[in-house]
DSSP file (Angstrom, degrees, kcal/mol; ACC not computed):
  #  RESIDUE AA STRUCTURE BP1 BP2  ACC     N-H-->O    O-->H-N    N-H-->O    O-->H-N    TCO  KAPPA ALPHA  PHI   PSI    X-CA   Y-CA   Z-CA
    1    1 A X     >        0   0    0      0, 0.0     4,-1.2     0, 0.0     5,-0.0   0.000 360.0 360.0 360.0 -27.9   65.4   87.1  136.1
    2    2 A X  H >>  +     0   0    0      2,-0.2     3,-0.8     1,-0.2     4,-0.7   0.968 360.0  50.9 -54.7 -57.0   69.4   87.6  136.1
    3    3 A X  H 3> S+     0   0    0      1,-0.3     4,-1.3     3,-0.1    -1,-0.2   0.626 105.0  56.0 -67.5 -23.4   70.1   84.4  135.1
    4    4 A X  H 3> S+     0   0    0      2,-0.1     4,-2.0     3,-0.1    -1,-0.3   0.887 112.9  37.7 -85.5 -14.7   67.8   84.6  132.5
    5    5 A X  H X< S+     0   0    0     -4,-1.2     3,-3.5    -3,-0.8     4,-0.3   0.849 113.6  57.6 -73.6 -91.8   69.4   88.0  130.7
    6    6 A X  H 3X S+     0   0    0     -4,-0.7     4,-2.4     1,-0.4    -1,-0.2   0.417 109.6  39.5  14.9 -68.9   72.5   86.9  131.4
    7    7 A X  H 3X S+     0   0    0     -4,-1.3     4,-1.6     2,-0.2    -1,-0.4   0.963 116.4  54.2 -34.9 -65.6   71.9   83.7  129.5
    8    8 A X  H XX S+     0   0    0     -3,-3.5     3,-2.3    -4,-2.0     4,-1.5   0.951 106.9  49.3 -44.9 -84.2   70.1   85.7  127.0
    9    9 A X  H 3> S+     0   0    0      1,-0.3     4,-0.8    -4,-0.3     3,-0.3   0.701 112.8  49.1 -13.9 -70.4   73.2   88.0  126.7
   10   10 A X  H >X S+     0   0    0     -4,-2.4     4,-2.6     1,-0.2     3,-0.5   0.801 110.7  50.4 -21.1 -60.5   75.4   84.8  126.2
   11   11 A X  H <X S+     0   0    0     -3,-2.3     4,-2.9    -4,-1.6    -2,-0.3   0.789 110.6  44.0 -59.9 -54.5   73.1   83.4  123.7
   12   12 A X  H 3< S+     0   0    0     -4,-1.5    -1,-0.2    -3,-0.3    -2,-0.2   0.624 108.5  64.3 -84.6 -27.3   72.9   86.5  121.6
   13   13 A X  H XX S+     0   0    0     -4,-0.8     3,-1.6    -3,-0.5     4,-1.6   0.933 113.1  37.9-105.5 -83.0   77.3   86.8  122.1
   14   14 A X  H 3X S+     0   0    0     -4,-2.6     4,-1.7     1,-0.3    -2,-0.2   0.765 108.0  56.1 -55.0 -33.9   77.5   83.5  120.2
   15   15 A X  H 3X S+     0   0    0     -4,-2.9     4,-1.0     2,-0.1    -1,-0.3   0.823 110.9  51.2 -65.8 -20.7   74.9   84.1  117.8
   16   16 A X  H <> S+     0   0    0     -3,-1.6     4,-2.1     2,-0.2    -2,-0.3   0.774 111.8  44.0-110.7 -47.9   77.2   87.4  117.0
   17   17 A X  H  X S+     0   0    0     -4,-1.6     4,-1.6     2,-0.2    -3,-0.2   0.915 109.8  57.7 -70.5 -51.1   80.5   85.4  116.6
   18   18 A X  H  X S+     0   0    0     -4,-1.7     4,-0.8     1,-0.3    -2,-0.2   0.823 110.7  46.7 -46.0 -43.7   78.7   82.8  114.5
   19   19 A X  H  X S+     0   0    0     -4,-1.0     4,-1.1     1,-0.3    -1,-0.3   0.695 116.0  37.6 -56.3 -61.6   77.8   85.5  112.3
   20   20 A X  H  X S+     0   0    0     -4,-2.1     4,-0.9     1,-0.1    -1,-0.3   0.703  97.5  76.0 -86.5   5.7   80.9   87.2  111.9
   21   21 A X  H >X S+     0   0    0     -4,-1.6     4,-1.8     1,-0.2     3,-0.7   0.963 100.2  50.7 -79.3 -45.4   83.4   84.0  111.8
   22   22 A X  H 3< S+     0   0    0     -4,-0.8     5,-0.5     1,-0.2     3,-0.3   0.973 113.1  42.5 -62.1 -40.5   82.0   83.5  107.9
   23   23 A X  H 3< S+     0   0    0     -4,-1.1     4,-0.4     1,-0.2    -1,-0.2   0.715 115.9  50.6 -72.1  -4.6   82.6   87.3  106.7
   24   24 A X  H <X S+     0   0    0     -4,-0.9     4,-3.1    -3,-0.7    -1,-0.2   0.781 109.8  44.8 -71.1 -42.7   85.8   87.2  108.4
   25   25 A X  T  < S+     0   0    0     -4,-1.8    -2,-0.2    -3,-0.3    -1,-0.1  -0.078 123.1  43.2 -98.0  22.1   87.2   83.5  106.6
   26   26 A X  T  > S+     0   0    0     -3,-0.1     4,-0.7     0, 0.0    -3,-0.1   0.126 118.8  43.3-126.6 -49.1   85.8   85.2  102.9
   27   27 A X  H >> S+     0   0    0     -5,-0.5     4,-2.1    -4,-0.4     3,-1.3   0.924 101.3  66.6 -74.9 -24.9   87.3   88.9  103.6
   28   28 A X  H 3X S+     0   0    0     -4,-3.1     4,-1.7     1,-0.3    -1,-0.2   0.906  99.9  47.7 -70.8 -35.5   90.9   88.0  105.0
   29   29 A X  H 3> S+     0   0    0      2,-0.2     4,-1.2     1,-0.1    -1,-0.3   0.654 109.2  52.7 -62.7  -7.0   92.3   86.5  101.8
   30   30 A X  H <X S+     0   0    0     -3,-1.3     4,-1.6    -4,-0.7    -2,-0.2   0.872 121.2  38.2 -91.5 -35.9   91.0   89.7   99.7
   31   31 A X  H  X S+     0   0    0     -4,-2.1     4,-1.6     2,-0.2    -2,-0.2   0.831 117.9  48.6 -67.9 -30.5   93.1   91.8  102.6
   32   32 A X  H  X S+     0   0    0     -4,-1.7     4,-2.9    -5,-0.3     5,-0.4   0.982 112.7  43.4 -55.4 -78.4   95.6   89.5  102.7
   33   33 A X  H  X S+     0   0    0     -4,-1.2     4,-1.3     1,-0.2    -2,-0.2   0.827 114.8  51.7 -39.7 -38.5   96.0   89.4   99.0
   34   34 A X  H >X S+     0   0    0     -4,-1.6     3,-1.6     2,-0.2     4,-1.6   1.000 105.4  58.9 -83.2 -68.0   95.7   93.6   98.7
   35   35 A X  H 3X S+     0   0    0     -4,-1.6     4,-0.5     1,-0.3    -1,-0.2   0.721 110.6  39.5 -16.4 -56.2   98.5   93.9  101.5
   36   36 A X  H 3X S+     0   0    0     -4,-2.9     4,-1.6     2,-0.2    -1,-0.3   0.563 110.0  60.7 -83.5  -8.6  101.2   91.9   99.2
   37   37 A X  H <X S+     0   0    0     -3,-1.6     4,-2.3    -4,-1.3     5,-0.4   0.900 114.9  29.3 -79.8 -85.1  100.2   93.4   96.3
   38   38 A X  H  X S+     0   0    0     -4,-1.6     4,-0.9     2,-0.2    -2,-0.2   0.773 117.3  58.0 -68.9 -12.0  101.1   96.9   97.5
   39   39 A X  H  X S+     0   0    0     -4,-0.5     4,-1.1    -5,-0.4     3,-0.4   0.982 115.8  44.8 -73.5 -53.4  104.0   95.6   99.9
   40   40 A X  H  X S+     0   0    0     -4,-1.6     4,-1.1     1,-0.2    -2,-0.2   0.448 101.6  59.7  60.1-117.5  105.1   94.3   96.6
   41   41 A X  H  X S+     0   0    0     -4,-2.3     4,-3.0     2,-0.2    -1,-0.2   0.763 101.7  55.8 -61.1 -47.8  104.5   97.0   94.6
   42   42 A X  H  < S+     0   0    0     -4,-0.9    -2,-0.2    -5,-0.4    -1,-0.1   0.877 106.5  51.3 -57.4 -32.3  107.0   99.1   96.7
   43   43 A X  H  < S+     0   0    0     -4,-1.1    -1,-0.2     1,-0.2    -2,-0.2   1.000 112.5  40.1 -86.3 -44.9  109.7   96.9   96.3
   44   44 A X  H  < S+     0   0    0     -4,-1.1    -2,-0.2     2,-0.1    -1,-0.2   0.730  98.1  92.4 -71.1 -23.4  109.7   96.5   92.9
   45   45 A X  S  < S-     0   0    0     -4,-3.0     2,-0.2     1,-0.1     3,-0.1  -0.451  79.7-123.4 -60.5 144.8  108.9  100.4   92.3
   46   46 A X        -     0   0    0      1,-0.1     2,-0.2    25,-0.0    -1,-0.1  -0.454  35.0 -88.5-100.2-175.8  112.0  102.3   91.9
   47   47 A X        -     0   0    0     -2,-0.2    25,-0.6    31,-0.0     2,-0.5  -0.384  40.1-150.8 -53.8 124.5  112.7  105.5   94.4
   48   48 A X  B     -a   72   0A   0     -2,-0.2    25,-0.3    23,-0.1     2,-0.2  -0.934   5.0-142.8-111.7 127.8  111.2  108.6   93.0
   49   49 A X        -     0   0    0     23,-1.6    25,-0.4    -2,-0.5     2,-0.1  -0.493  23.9-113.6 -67.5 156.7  113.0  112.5   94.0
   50   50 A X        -     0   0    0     -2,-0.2    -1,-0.1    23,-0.1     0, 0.0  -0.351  27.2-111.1 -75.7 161.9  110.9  115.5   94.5
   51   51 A X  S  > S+     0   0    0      2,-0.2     4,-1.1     1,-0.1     3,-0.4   0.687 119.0  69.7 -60.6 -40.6  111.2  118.2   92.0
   52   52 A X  T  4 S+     0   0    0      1,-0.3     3,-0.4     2,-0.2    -1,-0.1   0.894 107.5  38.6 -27.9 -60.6  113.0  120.3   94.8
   53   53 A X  T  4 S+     0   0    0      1,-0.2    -1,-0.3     3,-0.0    13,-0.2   0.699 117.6  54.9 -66.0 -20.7  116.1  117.6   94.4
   54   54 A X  T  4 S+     0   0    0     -3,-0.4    12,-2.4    11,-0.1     2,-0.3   0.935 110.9  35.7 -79.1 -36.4  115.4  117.6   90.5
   55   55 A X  E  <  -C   65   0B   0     -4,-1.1     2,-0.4    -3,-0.4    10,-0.3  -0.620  61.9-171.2-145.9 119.8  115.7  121.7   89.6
   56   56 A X  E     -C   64   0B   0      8,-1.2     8,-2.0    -2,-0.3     2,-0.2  -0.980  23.1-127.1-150.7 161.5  118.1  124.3   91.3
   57   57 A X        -     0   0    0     -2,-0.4     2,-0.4     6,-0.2     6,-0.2  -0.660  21.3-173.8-114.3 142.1  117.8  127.9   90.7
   58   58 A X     >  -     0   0    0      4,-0.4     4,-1.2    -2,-0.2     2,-0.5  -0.982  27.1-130.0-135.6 136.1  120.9  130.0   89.5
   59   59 A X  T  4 S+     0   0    0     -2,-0.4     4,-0.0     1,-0.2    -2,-0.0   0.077 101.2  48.0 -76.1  29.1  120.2  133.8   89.3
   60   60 A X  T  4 S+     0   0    0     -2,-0.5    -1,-0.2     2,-0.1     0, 0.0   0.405 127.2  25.7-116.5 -48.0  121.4  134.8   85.9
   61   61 A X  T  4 S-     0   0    0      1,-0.2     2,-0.4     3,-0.0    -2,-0.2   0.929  97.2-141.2 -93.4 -47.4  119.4  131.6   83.9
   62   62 A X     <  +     0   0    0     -4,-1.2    -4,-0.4     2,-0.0    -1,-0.2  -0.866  63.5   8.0 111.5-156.8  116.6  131.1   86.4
   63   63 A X  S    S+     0   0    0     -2,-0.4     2,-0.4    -6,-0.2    -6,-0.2  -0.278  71.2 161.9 -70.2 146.4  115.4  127.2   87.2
   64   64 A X  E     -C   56   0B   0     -8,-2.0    -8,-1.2     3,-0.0     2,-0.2  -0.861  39.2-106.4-145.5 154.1  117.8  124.5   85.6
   65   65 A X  E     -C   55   0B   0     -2,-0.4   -10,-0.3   -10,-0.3   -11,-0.1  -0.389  43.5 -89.8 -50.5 144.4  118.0  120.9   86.5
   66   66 A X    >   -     0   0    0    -12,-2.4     3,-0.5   -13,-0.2    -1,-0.2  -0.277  41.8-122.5 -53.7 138.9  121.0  119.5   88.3
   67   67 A X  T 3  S+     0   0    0      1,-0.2    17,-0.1    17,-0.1    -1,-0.0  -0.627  95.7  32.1 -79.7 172.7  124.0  118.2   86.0
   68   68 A X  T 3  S+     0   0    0     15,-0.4     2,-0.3     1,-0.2    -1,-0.2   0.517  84.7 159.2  86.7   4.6  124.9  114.8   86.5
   69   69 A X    <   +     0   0    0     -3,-0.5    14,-1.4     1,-0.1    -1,-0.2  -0.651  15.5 169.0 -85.6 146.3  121.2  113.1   87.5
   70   70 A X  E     + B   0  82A   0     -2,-0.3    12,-0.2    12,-0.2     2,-0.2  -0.392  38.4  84.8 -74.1  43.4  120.2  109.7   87.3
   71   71 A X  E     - B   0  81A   0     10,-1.7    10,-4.0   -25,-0.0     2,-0.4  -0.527  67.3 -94.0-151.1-171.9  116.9  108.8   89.0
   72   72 A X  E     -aB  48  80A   0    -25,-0.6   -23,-1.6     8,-0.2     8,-0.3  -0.925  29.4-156.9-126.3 168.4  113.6  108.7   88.4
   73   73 A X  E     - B   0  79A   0      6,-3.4     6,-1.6    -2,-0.4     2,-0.3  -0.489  17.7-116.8-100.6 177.2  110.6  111.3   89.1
   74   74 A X  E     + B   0  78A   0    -25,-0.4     4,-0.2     4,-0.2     2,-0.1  -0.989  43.4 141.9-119.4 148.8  107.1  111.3   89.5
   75   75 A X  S    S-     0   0    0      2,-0.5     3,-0.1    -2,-0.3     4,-0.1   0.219  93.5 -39.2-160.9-130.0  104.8  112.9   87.4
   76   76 A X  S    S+     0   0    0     -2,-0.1     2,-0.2     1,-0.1     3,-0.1   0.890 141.1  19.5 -26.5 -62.8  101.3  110.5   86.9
   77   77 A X  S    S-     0   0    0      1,-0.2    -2,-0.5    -3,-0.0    -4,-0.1  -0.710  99.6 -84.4-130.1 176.0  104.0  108.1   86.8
   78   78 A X  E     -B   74   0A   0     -4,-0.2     2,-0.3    -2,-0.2    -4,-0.2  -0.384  49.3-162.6 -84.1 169.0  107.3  107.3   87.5
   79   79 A X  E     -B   73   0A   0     -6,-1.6    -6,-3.4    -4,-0.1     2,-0.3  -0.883  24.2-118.4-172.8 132.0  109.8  108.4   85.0
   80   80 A X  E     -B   72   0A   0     -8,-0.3     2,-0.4    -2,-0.3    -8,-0.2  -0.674  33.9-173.5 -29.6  87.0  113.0  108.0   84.0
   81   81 A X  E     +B   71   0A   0    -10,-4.0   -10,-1.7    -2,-0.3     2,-0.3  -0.918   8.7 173.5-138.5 141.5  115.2  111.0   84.2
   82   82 A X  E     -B   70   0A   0     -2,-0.4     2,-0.2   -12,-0.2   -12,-0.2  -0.905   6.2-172.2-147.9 102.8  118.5  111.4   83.1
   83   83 A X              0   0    0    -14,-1.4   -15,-0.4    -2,-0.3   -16,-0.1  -0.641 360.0 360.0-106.7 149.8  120.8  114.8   83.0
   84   84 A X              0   0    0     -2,-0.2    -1,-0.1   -17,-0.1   -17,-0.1   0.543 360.0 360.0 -86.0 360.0  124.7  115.7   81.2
C-alpha cells in the first residue's frame, strides 16, 4: 500500500513538471523580453531631480528656482529644465 502512493505520488510529480515545462519555455521570453526593455529604459532615460533640489525659498520673494540649473525634472514626464 506504500509503495503504491508513493508511486502514485511520483507519477502525479512528473505529470506536474510535464505540465509546467511548456508555460515556462512560452512565458520566459515575454519576461525576458519585459526585463531588457525596462533595464533599457533606465539607461537611456536621463536622471530626473526632485522639486526639493529644483526650488529654494528666500524670505522676502518666497519659492524661486535655483540660478544656474541644468537637468531635467519629472512631471508626467521627464522635462527639460534649464535656469540663468
Amino acid at each position: 500500500m506504500a509503495i503504491t502512493r508513493s508511486i502514485l505520488a511520483i507519477v502525479s510529480a512528473l505529470f506536474a513538471i510535464v505540465l509546467t515545462v511548456p508555460i515556462l519555455v512560452v512565458g520566459l521570453p515575454f519576461l525576458a523580453v519585459a526585463f531588457l526593455t525596462r533595464a533599457f529604459s533606465r539607461l537611456l532615460e536621463p536622471r530626473t531631480v526632485p522639486w526639493q533640489e529644483i526650488i529654494e525659498y528666500y524670505p522676502t520673494l518666497g519659492w524661486k528656482p535655483k540660478a544656474n540649473l541644468n537637468t531635467y525634472g519629472l512631471a508626467d514626464e521627464v522635462f527639460h529644465l534649464t535656469t540663468d
